[in-house]
ROKOLSE-243169 format. One record per atom (N, C-alpha, C): x, y, z. Coordinates in pm, whole numbers, padded with zeros to 5 digits, always signed. Example, Ala and Ser with C-alpha at 12.3 -4.5 7.8 and 13.67 -1.06 7.14 Angstrom:
BEGIN
+01319-00569+00780+01230-00450+00780+01320-00330+00780+01285-00225+00708+01367-00106+00714+01290+00003+00787
This chain:
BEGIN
+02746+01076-02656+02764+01112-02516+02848+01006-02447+02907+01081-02306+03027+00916-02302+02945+00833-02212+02984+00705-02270+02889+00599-02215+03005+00473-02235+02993+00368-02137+03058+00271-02156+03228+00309-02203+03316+00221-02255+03436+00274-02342+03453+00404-02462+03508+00534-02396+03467+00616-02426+03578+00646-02527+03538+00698-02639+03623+00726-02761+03580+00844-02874+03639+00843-02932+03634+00922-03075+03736+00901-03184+03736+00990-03305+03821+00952-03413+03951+01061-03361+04013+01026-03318+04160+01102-03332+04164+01273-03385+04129+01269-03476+04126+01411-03580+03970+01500-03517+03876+01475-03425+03778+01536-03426+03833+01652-03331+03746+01771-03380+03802+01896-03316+03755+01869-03145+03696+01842-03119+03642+01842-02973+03775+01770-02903+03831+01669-02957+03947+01549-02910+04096+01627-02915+04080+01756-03038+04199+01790-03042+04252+01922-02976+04098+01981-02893+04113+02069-02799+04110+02048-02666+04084+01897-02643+04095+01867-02534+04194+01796-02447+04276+01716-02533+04344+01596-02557+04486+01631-02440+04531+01755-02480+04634+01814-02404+04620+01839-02275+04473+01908-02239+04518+01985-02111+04548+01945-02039+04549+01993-01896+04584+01888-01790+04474+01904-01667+04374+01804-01694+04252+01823-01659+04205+01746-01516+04318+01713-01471+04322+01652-01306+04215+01529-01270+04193+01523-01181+04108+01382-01158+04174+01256-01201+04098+01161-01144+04133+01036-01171+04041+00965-01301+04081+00904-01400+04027+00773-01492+03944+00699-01450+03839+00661-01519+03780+00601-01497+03860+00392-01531+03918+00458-01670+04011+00331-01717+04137+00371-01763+04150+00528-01817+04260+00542-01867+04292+00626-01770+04442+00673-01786+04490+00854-01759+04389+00970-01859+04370+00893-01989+04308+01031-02058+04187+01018-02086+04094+00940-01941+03960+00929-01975+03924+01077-01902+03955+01189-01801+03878+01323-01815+03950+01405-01936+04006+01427-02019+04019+01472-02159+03919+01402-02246+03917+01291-02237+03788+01184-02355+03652+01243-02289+03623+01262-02159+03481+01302-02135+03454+01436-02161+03548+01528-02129+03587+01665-02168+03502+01641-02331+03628+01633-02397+03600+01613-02565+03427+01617-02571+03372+01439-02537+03252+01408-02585+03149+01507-02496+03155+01536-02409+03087+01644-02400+03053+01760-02462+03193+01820-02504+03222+01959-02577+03180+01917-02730+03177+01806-02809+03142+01751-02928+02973+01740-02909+02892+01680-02804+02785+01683-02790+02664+01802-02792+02767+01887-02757+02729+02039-02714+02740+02086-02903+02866+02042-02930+02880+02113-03098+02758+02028-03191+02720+01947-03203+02678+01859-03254+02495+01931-03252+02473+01982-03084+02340+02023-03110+02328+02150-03100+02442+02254-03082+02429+02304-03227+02374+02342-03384+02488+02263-03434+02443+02248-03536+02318+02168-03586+02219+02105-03480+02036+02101-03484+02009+02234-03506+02018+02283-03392+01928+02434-03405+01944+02520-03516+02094+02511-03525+02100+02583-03661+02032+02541-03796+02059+02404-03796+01977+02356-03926+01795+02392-03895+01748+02351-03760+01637+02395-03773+01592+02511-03784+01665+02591-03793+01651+02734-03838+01657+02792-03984+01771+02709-04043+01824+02749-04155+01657+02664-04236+01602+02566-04207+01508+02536-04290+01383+02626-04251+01367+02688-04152+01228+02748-04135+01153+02661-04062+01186+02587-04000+01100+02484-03859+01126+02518-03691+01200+02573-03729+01218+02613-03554+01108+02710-03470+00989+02753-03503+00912+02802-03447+00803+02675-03489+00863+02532-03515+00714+02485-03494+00799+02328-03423+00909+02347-03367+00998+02259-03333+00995+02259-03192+00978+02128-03077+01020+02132-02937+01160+02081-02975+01258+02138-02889+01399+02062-02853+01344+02049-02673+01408+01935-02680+01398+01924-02575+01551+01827-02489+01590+01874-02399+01719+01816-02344+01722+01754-02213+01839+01657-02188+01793+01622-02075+01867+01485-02013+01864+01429-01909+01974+01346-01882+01877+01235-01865+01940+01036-01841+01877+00982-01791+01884+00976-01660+01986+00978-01596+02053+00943-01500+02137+01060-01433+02192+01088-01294+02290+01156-01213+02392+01135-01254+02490+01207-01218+02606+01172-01280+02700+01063-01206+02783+01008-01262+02847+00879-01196+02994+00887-01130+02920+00975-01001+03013+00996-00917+03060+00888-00811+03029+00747-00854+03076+00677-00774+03211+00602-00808+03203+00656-00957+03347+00652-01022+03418+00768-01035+03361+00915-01013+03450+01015-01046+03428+01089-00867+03487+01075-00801+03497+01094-00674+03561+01255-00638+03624+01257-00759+03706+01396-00761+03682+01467-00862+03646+01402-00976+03596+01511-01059+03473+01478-01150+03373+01578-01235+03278+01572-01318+03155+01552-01185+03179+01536-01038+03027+01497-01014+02952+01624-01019+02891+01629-01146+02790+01722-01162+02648+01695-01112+02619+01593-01032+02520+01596-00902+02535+01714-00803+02638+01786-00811+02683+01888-00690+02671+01844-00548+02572+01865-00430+02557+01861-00313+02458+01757-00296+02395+01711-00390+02283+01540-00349+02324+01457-00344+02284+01432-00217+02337+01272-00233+02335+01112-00336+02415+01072-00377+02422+00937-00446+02431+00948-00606+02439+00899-00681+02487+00897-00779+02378+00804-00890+02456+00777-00996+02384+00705-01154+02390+00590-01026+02280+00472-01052+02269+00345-01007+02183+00344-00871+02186+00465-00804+02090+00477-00680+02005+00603-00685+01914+00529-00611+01769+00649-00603+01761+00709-00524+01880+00775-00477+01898+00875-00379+01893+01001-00511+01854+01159-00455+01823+01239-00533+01940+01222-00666+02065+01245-00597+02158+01245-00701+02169+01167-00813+02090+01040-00803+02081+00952-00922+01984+00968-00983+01867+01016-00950+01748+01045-01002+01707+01213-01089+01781+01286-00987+01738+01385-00981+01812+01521-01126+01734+01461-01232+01868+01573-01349+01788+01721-01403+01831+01776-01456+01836+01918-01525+01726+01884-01652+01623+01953-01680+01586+01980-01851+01538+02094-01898+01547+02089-02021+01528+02213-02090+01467+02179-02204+01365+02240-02209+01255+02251-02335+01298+02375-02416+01267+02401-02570+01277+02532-02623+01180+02519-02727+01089+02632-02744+01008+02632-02841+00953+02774-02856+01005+02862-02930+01004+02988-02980+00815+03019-03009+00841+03096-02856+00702+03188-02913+00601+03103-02801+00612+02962-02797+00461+02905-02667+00557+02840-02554+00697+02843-02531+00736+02821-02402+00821+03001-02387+00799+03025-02255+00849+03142-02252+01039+03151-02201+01109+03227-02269+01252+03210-02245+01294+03238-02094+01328+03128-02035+01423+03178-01924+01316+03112-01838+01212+03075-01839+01135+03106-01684+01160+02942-01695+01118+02926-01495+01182+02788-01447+01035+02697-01440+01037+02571-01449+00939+02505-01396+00972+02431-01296+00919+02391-01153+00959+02327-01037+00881+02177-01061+00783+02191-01162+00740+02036-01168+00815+01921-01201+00800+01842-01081+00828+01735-01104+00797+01582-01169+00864+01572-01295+00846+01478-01376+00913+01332-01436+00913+01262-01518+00999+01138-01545+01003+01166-01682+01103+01073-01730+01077+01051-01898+00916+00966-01905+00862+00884-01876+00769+00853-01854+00661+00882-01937+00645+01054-01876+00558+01212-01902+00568+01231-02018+00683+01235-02101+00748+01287-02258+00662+01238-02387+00595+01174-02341+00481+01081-02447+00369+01169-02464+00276+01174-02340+00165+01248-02322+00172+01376-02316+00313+01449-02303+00342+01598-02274+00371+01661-02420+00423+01555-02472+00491+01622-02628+00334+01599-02694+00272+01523-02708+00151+01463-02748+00067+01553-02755+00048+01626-02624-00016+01747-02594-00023+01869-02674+00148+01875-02634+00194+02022-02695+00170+02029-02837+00171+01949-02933+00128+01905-03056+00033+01896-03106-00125+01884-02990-00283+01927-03005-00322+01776-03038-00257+01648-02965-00341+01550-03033-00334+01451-02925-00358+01351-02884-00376+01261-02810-00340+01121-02814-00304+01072-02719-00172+00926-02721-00257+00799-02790-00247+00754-02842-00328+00657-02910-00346+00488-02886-00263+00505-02729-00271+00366-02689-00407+00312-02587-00368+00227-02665-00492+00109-02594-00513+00124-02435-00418+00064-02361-00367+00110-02204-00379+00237-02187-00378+00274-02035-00379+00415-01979-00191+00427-01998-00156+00504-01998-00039+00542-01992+00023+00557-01848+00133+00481-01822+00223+00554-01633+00243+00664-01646+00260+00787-01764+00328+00854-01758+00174+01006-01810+00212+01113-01755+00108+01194-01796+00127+01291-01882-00015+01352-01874+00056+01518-01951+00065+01632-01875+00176+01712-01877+00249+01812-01802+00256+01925-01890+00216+01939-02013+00240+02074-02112+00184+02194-02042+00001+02172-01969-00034+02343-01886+00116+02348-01793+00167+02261-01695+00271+02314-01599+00401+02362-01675+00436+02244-01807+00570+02320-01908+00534+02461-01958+00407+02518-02027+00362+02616-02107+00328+02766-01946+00356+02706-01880+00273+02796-01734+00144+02832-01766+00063+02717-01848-00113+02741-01799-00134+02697-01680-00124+02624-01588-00151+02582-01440+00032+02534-01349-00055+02567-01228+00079+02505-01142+00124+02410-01132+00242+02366-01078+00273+02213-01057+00169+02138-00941+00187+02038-00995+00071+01944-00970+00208+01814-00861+00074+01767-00719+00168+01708-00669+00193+01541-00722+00267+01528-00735+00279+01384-00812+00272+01244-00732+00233+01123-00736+00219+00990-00646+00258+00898-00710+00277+00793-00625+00347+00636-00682+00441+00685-00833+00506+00739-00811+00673+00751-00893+00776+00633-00841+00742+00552-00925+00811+00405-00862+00979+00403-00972+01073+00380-00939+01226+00377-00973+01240+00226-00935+01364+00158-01014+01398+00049-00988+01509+00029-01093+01610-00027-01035+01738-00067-01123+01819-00181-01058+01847-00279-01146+01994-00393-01109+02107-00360-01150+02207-00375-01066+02304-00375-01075+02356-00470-01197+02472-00393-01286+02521-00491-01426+02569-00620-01318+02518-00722-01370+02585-00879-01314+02599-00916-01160+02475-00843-01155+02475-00929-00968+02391-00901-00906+02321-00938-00804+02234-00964-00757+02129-00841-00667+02205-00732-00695+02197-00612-00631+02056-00536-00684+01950-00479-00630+01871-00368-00682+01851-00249-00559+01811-00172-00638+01805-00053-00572+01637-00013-00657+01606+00035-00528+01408+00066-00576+01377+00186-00488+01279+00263-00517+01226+00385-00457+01056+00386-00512+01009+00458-00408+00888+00495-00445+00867+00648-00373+00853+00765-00519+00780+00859-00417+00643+00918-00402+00605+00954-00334+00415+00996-00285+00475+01127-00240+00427+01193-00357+00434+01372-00291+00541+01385-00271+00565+01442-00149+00725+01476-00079+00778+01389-00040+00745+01245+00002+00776+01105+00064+00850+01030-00009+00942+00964+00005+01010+00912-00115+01095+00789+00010+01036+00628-00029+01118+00576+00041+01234+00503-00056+01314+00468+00004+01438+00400-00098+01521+00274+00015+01505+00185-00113+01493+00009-00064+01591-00068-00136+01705-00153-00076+01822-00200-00141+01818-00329-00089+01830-00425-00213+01811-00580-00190+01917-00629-00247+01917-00736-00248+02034-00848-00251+01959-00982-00269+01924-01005-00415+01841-01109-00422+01682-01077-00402+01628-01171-00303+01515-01134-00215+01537-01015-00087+01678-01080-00032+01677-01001+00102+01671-00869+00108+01663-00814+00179+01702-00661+00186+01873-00666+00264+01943-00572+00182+02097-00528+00200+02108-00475+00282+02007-00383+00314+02024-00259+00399+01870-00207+00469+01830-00110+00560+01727-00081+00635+01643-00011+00535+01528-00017+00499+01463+00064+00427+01468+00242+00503+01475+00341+00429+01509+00454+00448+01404+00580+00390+01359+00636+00501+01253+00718+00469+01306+00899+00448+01271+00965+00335+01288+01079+00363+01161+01169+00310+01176+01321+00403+01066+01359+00321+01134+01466+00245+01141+01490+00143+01203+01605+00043+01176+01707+00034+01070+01768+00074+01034+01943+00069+01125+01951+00214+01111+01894+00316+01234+01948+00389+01366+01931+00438+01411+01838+00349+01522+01765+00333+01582+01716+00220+01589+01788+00102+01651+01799+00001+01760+01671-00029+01826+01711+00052+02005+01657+00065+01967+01503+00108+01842+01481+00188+01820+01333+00225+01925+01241+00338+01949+01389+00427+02023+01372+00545+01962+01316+00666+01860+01308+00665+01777+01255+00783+01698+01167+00749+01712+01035+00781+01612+00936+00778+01546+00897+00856+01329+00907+00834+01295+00928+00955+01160+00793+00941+01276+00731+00911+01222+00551+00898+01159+00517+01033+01243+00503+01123+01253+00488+01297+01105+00553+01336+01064+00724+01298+00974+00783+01349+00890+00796+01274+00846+00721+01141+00750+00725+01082+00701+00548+00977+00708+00503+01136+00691+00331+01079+00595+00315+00980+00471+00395+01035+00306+00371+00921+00379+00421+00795+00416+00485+00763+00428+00580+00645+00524+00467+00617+00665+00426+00675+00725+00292+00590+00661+00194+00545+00557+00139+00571+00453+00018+00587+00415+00074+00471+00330+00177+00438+00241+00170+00347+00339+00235+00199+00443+00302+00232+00501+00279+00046+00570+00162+00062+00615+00073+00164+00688-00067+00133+00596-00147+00066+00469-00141+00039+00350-00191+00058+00297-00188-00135+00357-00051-00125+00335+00019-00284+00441-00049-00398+00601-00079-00312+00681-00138-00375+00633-00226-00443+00615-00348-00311+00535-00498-00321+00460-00498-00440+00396-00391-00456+00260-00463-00554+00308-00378-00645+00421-00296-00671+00478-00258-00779+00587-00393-00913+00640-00454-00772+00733-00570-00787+00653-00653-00841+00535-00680-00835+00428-00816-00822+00392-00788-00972+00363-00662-00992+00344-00651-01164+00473-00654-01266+00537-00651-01218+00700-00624-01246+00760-00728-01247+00805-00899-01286+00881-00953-01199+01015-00964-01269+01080-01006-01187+01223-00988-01233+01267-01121-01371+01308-01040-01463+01325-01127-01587+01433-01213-01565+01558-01236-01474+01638-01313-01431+01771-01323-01557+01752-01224-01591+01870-01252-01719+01996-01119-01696+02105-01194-01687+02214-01066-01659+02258-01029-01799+02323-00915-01799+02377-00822-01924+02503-00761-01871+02585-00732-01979+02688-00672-01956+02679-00555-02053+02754-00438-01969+02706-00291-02041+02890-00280-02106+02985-00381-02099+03153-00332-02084+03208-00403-02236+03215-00280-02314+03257-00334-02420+03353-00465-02407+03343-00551-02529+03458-00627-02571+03614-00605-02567+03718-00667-02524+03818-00635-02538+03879-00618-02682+03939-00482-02725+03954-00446-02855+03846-00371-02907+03736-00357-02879+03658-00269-02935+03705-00101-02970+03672-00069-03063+03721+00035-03148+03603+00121-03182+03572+00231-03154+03450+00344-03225+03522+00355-03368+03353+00331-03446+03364+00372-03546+03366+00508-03553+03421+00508-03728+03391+00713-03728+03292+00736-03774+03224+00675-03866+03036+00691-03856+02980+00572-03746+02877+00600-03670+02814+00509-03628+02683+00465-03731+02657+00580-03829+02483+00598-03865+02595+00470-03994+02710+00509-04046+02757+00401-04160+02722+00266-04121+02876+00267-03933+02902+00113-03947+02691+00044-03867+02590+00092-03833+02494+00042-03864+02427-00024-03945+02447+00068-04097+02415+00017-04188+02503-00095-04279+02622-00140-04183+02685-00222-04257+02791-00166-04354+02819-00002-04356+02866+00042-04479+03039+00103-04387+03067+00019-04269+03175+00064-04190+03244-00042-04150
């Protein structure tokens, strides 16, 4: 999937149907980085595929979850004109405004999820432990309670969605001093941007069943309600503390994709 310096082998069919068109937008680094995202997309898509098919061709696909799904919004703070497949939410990969948070999934499992129908529950990767765990008839085997729950009655439609609390988000910025944090309670969802210790910006309240888009911030008219998830942050942060070590996500200069990755892993590339 494209991530970081985006590439492929020259000769792959996805690269050689894409390579030409004239697919508008601006680069992220090159001229032919929307043809390269094009490609790895359209290769990603071929690739699983050919899962299903194999899980078919062996006779496991009626005892198989696929399950799909994004980490992140899409990163429209680099593609301004094209790919933001966030559509109409606000903010992007890196902020906890819906658009960065907020992605698409799809479960398939022939015969105990039913085709086509939607679920509105709201969940994290988090959930994927205790939910798959579930669906499987067996139980998580850790020591600790788990952050994350089980959701299979709301995936399977044995019960309704359930309202969810303290959904705490948090991310740094690659190499600087920047975070971005959220906490949501039910429909409440505040979102908090620091700079170090300080705060960057005003903490920002929205409520989401009636404000989707997160056009109205009603910080100003709902001080208690700021107080008490700023409150939730705090002692989210307090278990949490910041490991103080920066990373860089930007390949090396000269870096080259291999044409196996599963080879050059093993040393055999």
């Amino acid at each position: 999937l494209p991530h970081g310096l985006w590439g492929m082998p020259e000769d792959d069919p996805s690269w050689l149907m894409y390579k030409d068109m004239k697919l508008g937008g601006k680069g992220q680094r090159r001229p032919s980085d929307p043809n390269m995202y094009a490609a790895m997309i359209h290769m990603a898509d071929r690739y699983l595929g050919e899962i299903m098919k194999l899980l078919k061709d062996l006779g496991l696909d009626d005892n198989t979850i696929v399950f799909f799904t994004s980490d992140n919004g899409a990163a429209a703070a680099n593609w301004t004109d094209f790919f933001t497949s966030s559509g109409i939410l606000r903010g992007a990969k890196g902020q906890f405004y819906e658009g960065g948070i907020r992605v698409p999934a799809a479960a398939w499992w022939p015969g105990r999820l039913e085709e086509g129908r939607q679920v509105t529950q709201v969940g994290t990767v988090l959930d994927l432990l205790p939910t798959l765990t579930a669906a499987a008839g067996g139980k998580p085997g850790a020591a600790k309670p788990l952050d994350g729950v089980n959701l299979w009655p709301q995936w399977s439609g044995a019960a309704p969605p359930v309202e969810r609390r303290d959904l705490f988000y948090a991310v740094k910025r690659n190499e600087s001093s920047d975070y971005h944090l959220a906490l949501r309670d039910g429909p409440w969802k505040l979102v908090r941007q620091l700079h170090g210790e300080a705060p960057s910006a005003p903490d920002q309240l929205f409520h989401l069943d009636g404000d989707p888009l997160e056009q109205s911030d009603l910080a100003a008219r709902k001080p208690e309600r700021v107080r008490s998830l700023a409150e939730g942050i705090q002692r989210w942060q307090a278990l949490h503390p910041k490991a103080e070590i920066n990373s860089s996500m930007t390949p090396h200069p000269g870096w080259i994709p291999p044409r196996d990755y599963a080879a050059a892993a093993a040393g055999d590339e």
